[in-house]
C-alpha positions, 0 to 999 in steps of 0.5 A: 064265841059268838055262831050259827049252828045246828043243835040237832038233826029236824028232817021236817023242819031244818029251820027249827034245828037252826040256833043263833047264839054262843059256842065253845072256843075252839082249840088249835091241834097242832098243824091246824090255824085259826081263822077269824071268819070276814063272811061265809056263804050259805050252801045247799049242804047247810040245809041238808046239815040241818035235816041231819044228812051226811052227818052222825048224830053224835056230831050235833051241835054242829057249826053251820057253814062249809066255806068262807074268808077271813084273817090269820092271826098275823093278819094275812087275809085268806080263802078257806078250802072245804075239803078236809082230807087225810094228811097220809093221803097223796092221790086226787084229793076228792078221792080220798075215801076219808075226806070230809068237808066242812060241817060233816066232822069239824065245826063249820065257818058260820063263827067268830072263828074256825079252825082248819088244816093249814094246808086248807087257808089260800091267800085271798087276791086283794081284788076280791072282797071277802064277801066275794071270796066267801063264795067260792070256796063250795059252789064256785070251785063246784062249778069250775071242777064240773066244767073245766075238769070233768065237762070236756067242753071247748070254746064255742060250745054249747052247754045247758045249765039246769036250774040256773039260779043257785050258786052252783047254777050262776057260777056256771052261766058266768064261767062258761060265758067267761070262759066263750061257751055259748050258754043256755040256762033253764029257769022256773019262772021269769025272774030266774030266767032273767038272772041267767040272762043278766048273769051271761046266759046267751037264751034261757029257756022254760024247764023241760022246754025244747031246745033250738038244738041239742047241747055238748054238755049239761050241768045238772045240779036239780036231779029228778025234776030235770034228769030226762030233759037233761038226757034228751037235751044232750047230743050224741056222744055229749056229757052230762055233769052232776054234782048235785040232786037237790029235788032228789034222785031220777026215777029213771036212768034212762039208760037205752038213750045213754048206751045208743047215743053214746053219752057220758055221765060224770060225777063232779064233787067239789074240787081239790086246793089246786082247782080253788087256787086257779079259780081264786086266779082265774077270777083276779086275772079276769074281773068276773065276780060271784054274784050274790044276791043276798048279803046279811049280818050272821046273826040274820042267819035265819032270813037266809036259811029261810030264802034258800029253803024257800028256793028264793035265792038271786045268787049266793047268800052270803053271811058277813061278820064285822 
């Protein structure tokens, strides 16, 4: 079958570990289904895939691809949730200390066809295309677990997306300013900044700018290029929320600030299959959409790989197939 996938681990160059061509058919374990892939997103854990982080060598060639929509069998169209967990396991499904996602242990979505748990395929709402429902599955529910779960925020608050043009990042900006937060965004050039204002953001605000006054939450998916505005941007006994560091880790904690002011740092991983159906319903019931600011054949993997490892993204990649 046709797929994208990586044919080995290229820390240096991602790209030149990418191969678009031909893969095995997969087999269905039983209490597995198969689905045939409509459209997959292209998240930040594809790239560090291909760098061979969060993954044994032994696992290569691995199908690229965490999330995505398309059809059963029998025609039902449907989401895919990305945490593979335990079966034996009854806790929060993000703590499973044997979860993996997509991509890590079994072969990802950039495919014909995927294979997952039964338990892992939500029926996708009729008012979502599945390009649309493609996005959802890593960043957005990424996003809604970091502010509906874990941000403690309220209606007219304020929060601060740090880097807010991925797709953790504009998934943010839209559910809080859906959701009546008032939205502050920093971006590192204009372009950036004004797709956070297009996308909902109340003011949006140069890296490490001032702010008019210190926020009630900061969503940090950036890591070292942020983390001190992050900590100094926060108010007293405000939270900061992280599920990511893709410009790597802070060089400092900054922990006498966090300690006197009383902040809370909470770490936010994905999401579990409950937190993806609400989302799936939140987004039916209130007509706000993924933004995607890319849309093209899987077999062009290649260009979006590129935009994304060029940090040229508008929104979510999304790769579709026919």
């Amino acid at each position: 079958m046709f797929a994208v996938y990586a044919a080995e681990p290229k820390p240096q160059d991602p790209l030149a570990a990418l191969v678009v061509g031909e893969r095995p058919e997969p087999e269905v374990p039983e209490g597995w289904v198969p689905v045939r892939v409509r459209a997959a997103s292209l998240n930040m854990h594809d790239l560090w895939t291909l760098r061979g982080v969060g993954i044994k060598p032994d696992r290569f060639p691995m199908i690229l691809g965490c999330d995505g929509a398309g059809t059963l069998p029998d025609g039902t169209e449907v989401v895919i949730h990305s945490v593979v967990g335990d079966p034996d396991w009854t806790g929060e499904e993000t703590l499973d200390p044997k979860r993996t996602l997509l991509t890590e242990l079994h072969q990802g979505t950039f495919a014909d066809v995927v294979v997952v748990p039964r338990r892992n395929v939500l029926p996708k709402p009729a008012s979502l295309s599945f390009a649309e429902a493609a996005c959802t599955g890593t960043a957005w529910l990424t996003a809604y677990r970091m502010l509906f779960v874990n941000s403690g925020l309220r209606p007219g608050q304020t929060m601060l997306v740090q880097g807010a043009s991925g797709g953790v990042a504009t998934a943010l900006v839209q559910l809080g300013r859906a959701a009546g937060l008032r939205v502050w965004a920093t971006g590192r050039n204009e372009a950036k900044r004004a797709l956070a204002e297009e996308l909902g953001a109340h003011e949006t605000f140069e890296p490490g700018a001032r702010l008019p006054e210190r926020v009630d939450a900061v969503f940090e998916t950036v890591g070292r290029a942020t983390w001190s505005h992050s900590v100094k941007c926060v108010r007293p006994g405000g939270t900061i929320v992280i599920s990511g560091a893709t410009t790597g880790d802070a060089t400092a904690a900054e922990l006498q600030r966090i300690f006197f002011l009383q902040l809370r740092v909470v770490g936010s991983t994905m999401g579990s299959r409950q937190e993806l159906a609400d989302l799936l319903s939140f987004l039916d019931l209130t007509g706000l959409r993924p933004r995607i600011g890319s849309e093209l054949p899987m077999e062009r993997a290649a260009e979006g790989v590129r935009a994304m490892l060029d940090g040229d993204t508008a929104g979510k990649i999304v790769f579709t197939r026919d």
